[in-house]
BABA-113954 format. One line per 4 residues: number of its first residue (from 0); their letters; for each residue z, y, x of N, C-alpha, C. Coordinates in pm, 1 decimal. Example, Ala and Ser with C-alpha at 12.3 -4.5 7.8 and 13.67 -1.06 7.14 Angstrom:
% residues 2
0> as> 780.0,-569.0,1319.0,780.0,-450.0,1230.0,780.0,-330.0,1320.0 | 708.0,-225.0,1285.0,714.0,-106.0,1367.0,787.0,3.0,1290.0
This chain:
% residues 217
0> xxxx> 8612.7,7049.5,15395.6,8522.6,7140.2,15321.1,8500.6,7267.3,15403.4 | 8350.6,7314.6,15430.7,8327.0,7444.6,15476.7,8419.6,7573.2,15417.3 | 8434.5,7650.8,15485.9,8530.0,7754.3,15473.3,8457.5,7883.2,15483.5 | 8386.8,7890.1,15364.8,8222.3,8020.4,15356.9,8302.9,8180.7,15397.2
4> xxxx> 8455.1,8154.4,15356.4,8522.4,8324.7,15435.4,8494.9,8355.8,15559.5 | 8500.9,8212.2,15633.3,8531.6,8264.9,15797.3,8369.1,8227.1,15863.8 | 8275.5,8251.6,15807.9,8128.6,8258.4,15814.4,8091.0,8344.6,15874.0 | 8052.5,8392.3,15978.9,7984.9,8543.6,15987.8,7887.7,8612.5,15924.4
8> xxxx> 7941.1,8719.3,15894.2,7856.3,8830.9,15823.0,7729.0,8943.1,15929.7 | 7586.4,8917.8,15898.7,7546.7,9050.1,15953.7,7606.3,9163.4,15895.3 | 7612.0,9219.9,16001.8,7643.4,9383.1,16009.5,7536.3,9430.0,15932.4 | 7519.5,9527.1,15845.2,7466.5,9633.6,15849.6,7452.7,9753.5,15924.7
12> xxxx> 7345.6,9796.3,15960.9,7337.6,9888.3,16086.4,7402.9,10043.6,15986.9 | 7449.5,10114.0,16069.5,7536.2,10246.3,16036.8,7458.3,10359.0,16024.2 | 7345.8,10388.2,15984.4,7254.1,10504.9,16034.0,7270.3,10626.9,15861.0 | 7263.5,10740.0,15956.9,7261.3,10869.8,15850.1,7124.4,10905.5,15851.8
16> xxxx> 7066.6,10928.3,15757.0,6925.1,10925.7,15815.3,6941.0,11101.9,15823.1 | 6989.4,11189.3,15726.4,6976.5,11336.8,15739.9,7020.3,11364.1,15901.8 | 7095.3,11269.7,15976.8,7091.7,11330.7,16140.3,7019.2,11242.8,16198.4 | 6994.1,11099.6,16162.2,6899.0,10980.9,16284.1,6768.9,11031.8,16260.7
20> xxxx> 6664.4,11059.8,16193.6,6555.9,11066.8,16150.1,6501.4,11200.9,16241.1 | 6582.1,11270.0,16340.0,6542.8,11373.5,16414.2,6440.4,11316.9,16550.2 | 6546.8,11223.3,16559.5,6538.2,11170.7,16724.6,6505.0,11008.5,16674.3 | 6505.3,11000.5,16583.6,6475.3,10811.2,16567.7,6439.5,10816.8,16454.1
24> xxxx> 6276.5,10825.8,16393.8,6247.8,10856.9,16282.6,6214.6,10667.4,16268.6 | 6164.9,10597.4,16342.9,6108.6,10437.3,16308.4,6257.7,10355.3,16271.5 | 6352.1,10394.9,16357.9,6493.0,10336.0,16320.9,6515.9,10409.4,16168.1 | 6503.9,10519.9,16130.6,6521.0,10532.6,16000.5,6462.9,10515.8,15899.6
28> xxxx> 6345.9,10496.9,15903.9,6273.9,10425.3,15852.8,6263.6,10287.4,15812.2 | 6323.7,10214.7,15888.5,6340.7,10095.2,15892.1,6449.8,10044.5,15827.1 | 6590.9,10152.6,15832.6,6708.6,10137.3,15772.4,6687.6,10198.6,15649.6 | 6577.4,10288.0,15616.9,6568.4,10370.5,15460.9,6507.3,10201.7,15391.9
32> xxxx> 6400.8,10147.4,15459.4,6275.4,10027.7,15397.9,6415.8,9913.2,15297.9 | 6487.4,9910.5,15417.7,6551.9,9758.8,15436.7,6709.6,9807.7,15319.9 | 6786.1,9888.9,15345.2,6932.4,9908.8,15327.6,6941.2,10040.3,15171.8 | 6784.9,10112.9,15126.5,6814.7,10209.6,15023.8,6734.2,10154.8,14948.7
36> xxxx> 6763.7,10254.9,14849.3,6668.9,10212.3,14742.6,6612.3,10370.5,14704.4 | 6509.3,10338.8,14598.4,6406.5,10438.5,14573.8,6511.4,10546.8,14516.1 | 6595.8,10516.7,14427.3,6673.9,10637.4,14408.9,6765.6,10749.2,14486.2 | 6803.3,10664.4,14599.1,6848.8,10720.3,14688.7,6719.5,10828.8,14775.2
40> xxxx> 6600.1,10755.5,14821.5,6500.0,10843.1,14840.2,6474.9,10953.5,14786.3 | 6478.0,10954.6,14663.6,6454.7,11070.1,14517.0,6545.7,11147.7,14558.2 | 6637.9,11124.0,14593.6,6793.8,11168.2,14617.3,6764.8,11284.5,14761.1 | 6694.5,11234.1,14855.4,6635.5,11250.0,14965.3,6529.6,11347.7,14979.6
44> xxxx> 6408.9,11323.5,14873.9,6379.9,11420.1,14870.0,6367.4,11549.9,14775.7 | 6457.9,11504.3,14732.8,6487.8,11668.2,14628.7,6565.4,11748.8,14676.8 | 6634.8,11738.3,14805.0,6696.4,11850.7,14835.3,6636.5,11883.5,14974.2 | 6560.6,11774.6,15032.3,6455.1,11859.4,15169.9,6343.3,11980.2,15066.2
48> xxxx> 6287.1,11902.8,14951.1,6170.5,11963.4,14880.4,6230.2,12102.8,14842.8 | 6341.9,12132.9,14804.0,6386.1,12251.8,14785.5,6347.6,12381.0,14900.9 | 6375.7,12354.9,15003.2,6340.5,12456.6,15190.5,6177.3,12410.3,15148.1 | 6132.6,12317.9,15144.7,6011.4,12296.4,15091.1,5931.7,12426.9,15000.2
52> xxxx> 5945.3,12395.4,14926.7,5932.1,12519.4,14773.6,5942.9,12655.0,14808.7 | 6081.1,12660.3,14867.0,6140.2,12811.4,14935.0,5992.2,12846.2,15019.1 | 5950.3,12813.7,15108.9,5875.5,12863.9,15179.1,5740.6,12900.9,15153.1 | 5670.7,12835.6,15014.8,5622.0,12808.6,14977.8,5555.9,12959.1,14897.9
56> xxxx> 5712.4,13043.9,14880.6,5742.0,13188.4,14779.3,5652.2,13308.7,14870.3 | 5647.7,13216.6,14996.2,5600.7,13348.9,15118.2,5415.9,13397.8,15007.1 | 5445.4,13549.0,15001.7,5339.0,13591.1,14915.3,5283.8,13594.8,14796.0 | 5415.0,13531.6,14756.0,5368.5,13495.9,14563.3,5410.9,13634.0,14518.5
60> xxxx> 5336.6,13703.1,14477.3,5322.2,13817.5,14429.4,5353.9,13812.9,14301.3 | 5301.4,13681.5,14196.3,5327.4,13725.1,14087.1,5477.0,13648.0,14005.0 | 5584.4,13619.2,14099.0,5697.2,13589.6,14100.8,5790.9,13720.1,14163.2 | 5727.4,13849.3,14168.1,5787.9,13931.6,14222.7,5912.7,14011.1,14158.1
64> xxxx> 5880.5,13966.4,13980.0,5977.3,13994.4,13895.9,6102.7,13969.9,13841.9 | 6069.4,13838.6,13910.0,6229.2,13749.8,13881.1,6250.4,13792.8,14022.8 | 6464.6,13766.5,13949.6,6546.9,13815.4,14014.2,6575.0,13730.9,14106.9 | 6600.0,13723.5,14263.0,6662.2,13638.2,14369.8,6677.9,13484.4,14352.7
68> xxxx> 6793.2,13512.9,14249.1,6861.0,13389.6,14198.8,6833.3,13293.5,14129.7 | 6731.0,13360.2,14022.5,6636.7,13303.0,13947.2,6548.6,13209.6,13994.3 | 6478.6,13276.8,14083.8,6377.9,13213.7,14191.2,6445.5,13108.6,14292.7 | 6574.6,13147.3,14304.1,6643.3,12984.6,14400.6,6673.9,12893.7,14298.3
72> xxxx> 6698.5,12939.7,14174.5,6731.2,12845.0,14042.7,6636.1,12744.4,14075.6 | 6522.2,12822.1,14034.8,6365.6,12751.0,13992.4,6358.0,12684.3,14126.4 | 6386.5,12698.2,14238.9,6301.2,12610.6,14381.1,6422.7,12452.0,14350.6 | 6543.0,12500.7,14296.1,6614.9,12364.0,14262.3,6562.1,12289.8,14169.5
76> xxxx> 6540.5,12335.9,14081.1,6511.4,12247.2,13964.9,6339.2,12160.9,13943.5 | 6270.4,12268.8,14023.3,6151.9,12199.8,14080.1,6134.3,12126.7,14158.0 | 6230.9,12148.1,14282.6,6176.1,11998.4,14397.8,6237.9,11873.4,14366.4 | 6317.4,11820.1,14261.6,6286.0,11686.4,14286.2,6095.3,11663.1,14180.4
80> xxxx> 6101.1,11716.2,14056.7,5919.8,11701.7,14014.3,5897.8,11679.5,14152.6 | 5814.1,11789.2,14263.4,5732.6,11825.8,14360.5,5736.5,11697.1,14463.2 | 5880.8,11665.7,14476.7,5892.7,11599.7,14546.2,5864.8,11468.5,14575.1 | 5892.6,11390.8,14374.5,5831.4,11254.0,14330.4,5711.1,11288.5,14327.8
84> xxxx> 5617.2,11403.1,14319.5,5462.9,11380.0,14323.1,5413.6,11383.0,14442.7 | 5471.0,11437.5,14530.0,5406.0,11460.5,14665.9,5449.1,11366.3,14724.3 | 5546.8,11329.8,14717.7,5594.5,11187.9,14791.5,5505.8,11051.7,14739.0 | 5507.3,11013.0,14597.6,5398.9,10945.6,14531.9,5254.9,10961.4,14583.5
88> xxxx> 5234.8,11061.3,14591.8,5031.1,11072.3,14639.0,5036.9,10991.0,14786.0 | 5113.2,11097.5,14873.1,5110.4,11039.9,15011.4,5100.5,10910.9,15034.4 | 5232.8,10849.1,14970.6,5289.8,10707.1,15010.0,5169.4,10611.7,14954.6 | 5084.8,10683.1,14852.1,4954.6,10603.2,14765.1,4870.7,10607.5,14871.4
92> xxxx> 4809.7,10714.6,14917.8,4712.5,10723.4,15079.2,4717.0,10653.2,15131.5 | 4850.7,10679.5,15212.9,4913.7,10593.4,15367.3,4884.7,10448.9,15301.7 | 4963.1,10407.6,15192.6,4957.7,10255.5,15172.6,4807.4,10207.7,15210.6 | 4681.0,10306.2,15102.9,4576.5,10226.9,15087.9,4499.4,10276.2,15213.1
96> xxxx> 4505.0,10348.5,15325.6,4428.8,10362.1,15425.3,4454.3,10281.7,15538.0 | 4601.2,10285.0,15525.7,4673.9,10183.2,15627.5,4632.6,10016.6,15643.9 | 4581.4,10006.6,15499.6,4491.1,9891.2,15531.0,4391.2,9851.3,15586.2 | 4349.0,9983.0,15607.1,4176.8,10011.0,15721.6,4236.4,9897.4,15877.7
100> xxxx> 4381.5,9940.5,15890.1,4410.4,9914.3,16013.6,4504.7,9763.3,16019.4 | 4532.9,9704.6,15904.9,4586.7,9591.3,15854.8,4727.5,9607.4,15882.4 | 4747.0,9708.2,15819.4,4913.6,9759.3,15775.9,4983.5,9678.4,15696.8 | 5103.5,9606.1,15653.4,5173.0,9558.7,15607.4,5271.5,9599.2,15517.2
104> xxxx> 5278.0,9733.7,15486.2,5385.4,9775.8,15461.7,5331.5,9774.9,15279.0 | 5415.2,9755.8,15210.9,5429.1,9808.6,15044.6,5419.8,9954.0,15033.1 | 5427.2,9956.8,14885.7,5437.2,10101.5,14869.8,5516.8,10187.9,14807.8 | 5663.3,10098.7,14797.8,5758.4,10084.2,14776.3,5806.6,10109.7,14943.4
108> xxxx> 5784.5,10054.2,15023.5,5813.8,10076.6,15131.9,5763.6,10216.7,15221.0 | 5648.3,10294.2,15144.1,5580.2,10395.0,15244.2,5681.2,10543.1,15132.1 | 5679.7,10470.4,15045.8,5740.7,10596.6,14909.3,5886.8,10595.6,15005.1 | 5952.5,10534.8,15013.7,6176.1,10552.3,15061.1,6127.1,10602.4,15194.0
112> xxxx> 6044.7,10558.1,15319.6,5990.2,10590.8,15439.9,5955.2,10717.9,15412.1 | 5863.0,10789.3,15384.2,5832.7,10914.6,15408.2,5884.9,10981.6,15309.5 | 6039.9,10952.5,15258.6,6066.9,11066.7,15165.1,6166.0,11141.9,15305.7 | 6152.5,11024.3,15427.8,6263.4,11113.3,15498.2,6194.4,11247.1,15584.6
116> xxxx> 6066.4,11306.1,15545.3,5950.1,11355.5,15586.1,6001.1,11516.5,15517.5 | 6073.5,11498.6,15425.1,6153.5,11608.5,15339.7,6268.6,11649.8,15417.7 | 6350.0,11583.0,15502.1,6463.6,11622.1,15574.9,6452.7,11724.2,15626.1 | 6345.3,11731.5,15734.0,6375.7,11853.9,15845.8,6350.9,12042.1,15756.2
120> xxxx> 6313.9,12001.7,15604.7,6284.2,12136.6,15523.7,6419.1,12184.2,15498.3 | 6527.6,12125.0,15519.9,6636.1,12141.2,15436.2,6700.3,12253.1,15542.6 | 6671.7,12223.3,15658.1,6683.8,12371.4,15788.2,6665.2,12483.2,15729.9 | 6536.7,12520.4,15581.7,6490.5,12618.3,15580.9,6543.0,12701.8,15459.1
124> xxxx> 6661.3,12622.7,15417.4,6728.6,12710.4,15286.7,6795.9,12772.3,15271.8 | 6893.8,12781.1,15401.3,6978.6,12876.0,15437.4,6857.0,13031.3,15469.7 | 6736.8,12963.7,15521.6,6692.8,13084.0,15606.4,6617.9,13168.0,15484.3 | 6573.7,13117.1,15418.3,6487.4,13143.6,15314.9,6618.9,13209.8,15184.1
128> xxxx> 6699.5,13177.3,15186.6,6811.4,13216.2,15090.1,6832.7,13347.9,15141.9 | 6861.0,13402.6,15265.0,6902.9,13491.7,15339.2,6801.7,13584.1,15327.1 | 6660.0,13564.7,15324.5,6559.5,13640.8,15294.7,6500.8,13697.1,15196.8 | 6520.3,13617.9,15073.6,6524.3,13611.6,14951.3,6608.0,13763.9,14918.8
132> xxxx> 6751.0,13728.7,14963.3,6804.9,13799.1,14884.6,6810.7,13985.9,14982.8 | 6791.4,13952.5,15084.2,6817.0,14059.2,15152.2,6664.4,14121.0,15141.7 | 6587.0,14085.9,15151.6,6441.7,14184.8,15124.9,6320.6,14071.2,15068.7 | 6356.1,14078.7,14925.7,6257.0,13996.1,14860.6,6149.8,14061.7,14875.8
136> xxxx> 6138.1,14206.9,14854.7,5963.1,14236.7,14864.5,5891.7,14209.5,14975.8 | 5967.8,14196.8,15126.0,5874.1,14133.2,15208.1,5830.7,14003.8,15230.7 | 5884.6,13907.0,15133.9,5876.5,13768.1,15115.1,5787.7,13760.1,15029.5 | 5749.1,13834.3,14897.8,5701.5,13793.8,14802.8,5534.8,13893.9,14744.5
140> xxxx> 5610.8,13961.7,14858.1,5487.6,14119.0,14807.8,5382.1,14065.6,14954.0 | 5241.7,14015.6,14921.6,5144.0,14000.5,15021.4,5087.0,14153.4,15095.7 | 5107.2,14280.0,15000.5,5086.6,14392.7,15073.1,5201.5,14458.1,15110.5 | 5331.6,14407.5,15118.7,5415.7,14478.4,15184.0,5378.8,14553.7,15324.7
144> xxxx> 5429.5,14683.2,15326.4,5426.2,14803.1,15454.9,5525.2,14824.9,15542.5 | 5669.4,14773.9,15473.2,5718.1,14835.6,15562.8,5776.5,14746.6,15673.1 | 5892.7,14812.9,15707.3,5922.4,14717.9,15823.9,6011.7,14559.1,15795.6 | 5971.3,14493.3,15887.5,5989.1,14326.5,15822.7,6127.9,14299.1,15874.3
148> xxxx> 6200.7,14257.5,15773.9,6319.8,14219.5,15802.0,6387.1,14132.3,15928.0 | 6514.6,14153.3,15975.6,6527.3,14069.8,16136.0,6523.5,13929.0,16071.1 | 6507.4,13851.1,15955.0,6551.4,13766.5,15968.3,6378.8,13650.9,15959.5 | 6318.8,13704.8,15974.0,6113.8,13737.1,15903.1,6099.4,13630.7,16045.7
152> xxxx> 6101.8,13667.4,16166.4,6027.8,13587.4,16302.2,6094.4,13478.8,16313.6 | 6278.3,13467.4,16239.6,6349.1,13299.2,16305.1,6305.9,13242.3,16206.7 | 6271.8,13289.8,16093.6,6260.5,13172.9,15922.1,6073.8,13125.0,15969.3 | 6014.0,13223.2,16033.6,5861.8,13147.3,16070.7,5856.9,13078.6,16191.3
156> xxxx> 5935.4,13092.5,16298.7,5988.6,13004.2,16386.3,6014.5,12878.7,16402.9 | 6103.9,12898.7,16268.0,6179.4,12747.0,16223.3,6065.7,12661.4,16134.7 | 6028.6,12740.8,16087.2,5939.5,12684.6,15947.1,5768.0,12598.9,16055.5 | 5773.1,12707.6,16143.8,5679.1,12620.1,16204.5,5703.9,12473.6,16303.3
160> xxxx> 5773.8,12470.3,16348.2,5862.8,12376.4,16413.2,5916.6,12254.4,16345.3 | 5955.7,12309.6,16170.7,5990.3,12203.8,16106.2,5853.6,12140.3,16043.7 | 5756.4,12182.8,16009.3,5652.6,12129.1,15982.9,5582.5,12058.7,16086.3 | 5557.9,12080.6,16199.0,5537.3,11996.4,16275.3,5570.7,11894.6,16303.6
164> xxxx> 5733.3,11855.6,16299.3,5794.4,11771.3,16295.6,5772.9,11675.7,16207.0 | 5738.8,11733.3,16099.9,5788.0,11669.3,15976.1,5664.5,11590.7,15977.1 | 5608.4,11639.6,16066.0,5475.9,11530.6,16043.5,5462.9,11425.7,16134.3 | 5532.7,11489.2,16291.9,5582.2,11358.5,16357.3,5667.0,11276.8,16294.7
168> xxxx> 5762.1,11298.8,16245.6,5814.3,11152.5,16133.5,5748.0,11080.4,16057.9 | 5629.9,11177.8,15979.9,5591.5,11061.3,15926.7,5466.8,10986.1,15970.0 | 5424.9,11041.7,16112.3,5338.5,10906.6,16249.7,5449.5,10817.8,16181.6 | 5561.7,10807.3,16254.7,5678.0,10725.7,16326.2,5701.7,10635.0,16181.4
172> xxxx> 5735.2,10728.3,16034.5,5743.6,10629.7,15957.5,5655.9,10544.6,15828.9 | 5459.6,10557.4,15859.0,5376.1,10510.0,15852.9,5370.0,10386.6,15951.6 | 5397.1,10411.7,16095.8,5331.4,10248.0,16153.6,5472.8,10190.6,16173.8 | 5602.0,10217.4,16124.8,5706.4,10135.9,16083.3,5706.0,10079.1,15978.9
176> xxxx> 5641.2,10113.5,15843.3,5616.2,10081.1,15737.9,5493.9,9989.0,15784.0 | 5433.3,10005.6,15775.8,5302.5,9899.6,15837.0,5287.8,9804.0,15914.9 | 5382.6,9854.2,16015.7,5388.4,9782.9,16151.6,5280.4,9763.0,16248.3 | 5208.7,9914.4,16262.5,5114.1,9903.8,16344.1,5161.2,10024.2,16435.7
180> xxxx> 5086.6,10077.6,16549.5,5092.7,10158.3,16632.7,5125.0,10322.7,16594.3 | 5154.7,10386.5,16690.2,5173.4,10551.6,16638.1,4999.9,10592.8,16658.6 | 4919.0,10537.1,16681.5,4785.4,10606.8,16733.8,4697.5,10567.3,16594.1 | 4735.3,10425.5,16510.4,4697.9,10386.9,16398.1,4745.9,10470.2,16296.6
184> xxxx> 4855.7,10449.6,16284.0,4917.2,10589.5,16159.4,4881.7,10738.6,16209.4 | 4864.7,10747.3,16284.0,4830.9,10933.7,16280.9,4714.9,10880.0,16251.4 | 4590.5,10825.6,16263.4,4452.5,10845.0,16192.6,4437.2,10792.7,16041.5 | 4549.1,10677.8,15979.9,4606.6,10663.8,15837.9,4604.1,10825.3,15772.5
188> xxxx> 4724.5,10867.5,15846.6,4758.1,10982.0,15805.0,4598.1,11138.3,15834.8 | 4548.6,11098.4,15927.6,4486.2,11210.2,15922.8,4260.4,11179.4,15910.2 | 4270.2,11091.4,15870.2,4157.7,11033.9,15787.4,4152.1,11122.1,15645.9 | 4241.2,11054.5,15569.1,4224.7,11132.3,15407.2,4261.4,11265.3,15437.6
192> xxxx> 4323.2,11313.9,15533.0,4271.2,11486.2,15562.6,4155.4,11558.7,15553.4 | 4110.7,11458.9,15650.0,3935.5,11507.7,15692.7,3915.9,11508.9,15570.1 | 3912.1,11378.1,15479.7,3766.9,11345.6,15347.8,3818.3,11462.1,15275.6 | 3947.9,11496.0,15217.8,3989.0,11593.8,15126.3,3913.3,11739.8,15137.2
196> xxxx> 3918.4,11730.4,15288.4,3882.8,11887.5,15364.1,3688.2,11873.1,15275.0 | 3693.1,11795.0,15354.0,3551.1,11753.0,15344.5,3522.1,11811.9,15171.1 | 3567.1,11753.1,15097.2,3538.5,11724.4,14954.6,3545.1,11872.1,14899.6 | 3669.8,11927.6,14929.6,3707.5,12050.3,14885.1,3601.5,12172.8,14950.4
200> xxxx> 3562.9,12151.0,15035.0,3433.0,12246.8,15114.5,3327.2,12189.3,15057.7 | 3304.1,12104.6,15006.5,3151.7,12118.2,14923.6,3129.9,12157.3,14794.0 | 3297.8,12139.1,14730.4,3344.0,12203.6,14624.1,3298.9,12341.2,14613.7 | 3345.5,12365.4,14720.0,3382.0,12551.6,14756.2,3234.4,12554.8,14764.6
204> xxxx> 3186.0,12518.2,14833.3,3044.2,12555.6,14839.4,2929.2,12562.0,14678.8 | 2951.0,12440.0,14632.8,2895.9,12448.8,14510.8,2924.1,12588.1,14452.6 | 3041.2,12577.5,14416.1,3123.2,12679.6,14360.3,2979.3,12830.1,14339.5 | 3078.2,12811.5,14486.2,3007.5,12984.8,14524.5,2829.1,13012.3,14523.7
208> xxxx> 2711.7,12838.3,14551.7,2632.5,12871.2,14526.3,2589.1,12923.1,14402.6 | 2677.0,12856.6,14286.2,2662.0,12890.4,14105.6,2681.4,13038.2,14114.1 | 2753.9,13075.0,14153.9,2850.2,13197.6,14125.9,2718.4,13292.4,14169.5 | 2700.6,13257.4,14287.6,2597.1,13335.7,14309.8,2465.5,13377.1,14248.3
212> xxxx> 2420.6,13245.2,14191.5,2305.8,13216.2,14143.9,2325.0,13287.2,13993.4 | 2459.1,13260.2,13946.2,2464.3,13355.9,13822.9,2475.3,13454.4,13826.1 | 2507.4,13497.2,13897.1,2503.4,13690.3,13956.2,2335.4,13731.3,13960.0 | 2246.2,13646.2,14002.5,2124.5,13659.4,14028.7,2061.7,13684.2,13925.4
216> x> 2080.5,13591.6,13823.9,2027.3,13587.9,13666.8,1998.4,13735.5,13575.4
């Protein structure tokens, strides 16, 4: 009789995605698709979406009243919401544009994939915490005068750097999800840019011709 103990087992591959997803966003991707599940994603991105949110405070003027703490309360308790919706829209895009290019991937598969798109924000909560509390009015006041805190040029530094990134991951984990090229997913990804742009500027335009035209009246 077969002896199913002494069978070999695949391995499961070992990957962290909060450190692989820097330098190997398609390998994590691939290990988020295959080895997690959606809750774990959720999991994933509610605490990148938090540095998310934080940065988000730059100029909100009319949050100038609540206290520090309050306002880091609220960036917790909001990014996982922010995070299942923004993660949801995207992963809805990517899925249905990605078909322009005969992408493969589910959407189940583009939702756990680009929640790791939230990671590199999580850099920004220490920095944003530190700012918060040490000179909220230059964070939150859009006419602030005086002089900008030392900590003002590394938190926009970082913040720009991590957004960039964050968008090279999700090239890397669109045509892993799909299984098409990095030159296919960046135009997945930056197609429904254009149309949005597009849509929202004729918006704007309408807008302002009414506005105008009722001023005329």
């Amino acid at each position: 009789m077969e002896n199913f103990n002494d069978s070999p087992k695949e391995e499961r591959p070992n990957v962290n995605p909060f450190v692989s997803v820097w330098l190997h966003p398609k390998q994590t991707a691939r290990f988020m698709i295959n080895e997690k599940s959606i809750g774990f994603a959720i999991l994933v991105l509610s605490i990148g979406y938090i540095g998310s949110i934080m940065s988000g405070l730059i100029d909100s003027e009319f949050l100038s009243n609540l206290s520090p703490w309050l306002l880091a309360l609220l960036c917790v308790i909001l990014a996982p919401i922010a995070g299942i919706i923004g993660t949801a829209i995207s992963a809805l895009i990517s899925w249905l544009f990605g078909k322009l290019f005969k992408g493969t991937g589910t959407y189940s598969d583009l939702f756990k994939g680009l929640s790791l798109t939230a990671i590199p924000f999580i850099v920004l909560i220490p920095l944003y915490i530190i700012w918060l509390i040490t000179s909220p009015e230059s964070l939150l006041d859009p006419n602030f005068m005086g002089s900008l805190p030392w900590i003002f040029w590394p938190t926009m530094l970082v913040t720009m750097v991590v957004s960039i990134w964050s968008f090279v991951i999700s090239v890397g984990v669109v045509a892993e999800a799909h299984q098409i090229s990095n030159w296919m997913a960046f135009f997945t990804l930056f197609i429904p840019g254009i149309i949005l742009f597009i849509v929202f500027f004729v918006l704007f335009f309408i807008i302002l011709i009414g506005v105008i035209g009722v001023g005329m009246m």
